[in-house]
C-alpha positions in Angstrom: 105.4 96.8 79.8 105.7 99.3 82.5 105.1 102.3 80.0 102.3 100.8 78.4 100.4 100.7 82.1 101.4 104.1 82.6 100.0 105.4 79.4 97.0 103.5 80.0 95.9 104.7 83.6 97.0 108.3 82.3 94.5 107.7 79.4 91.9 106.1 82.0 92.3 109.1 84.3 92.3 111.8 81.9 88.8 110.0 80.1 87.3 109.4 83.8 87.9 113.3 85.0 87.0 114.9 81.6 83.5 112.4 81.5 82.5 113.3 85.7 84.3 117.2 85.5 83.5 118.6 82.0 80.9 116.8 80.8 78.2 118.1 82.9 78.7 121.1 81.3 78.3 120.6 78.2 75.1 120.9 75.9 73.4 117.4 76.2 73.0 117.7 72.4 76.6 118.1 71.7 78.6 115.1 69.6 81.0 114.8 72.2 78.3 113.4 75.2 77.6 110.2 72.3 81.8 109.3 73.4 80.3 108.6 77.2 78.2 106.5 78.8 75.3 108.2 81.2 76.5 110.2 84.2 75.0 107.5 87.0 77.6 105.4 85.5 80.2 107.5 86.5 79.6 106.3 90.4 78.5 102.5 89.6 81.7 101.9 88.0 84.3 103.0 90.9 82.3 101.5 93.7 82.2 98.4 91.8 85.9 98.1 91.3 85.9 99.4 95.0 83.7 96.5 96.1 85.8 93.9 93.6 89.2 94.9 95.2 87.8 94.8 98.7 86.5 91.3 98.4 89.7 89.9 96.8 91.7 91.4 99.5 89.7 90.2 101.9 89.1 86.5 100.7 93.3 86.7 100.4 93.5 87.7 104.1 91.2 85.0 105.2 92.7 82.5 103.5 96.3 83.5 104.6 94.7 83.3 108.3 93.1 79.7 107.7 96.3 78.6 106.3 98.7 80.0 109.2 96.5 79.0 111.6 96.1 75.4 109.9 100.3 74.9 110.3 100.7 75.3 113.9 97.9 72.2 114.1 99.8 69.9 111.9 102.7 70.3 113.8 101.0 69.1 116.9 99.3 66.3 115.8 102.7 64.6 114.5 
């Protein structure tokens, strides 16, 4: 499991920096630019994920605070 993870971010990685590193660079009629999506794409994707991750760890937080904060008040009202 663990090496199939690894291979697969290395894979991600190596994809992401060749698309937003070498790409550019490349004739815009060459076969390889067909194996990527457009270059804007390249930004909207990470802040995406950015803006996924931030919202889950923030909706976790505030729900770990409601419920710690929710235990102390059951206590009292016994």
């Amino acid at each position: 499991m663990g090496h199939g993870i690894f291979i697969f971010s290395t894979l991600a990685f190596l994809y992401y920096t060749i698309w937003t590193l070498i790409m550019p660079f490349v004739d815009t009629t060459h076969p390889f630019q067909s194996l990527f999506p457009p270059r804007e794409w390249a930004i909207r994707i990470p802040v995406m994920i950015l803006l996924l991750t931030m919202g889950i760890i923030g909706s976790f937080v505030g729900i770990v605070m409601v419920r710690s904060n929710a235990a102390p008040r059951a206590k009292r009202q016994q």
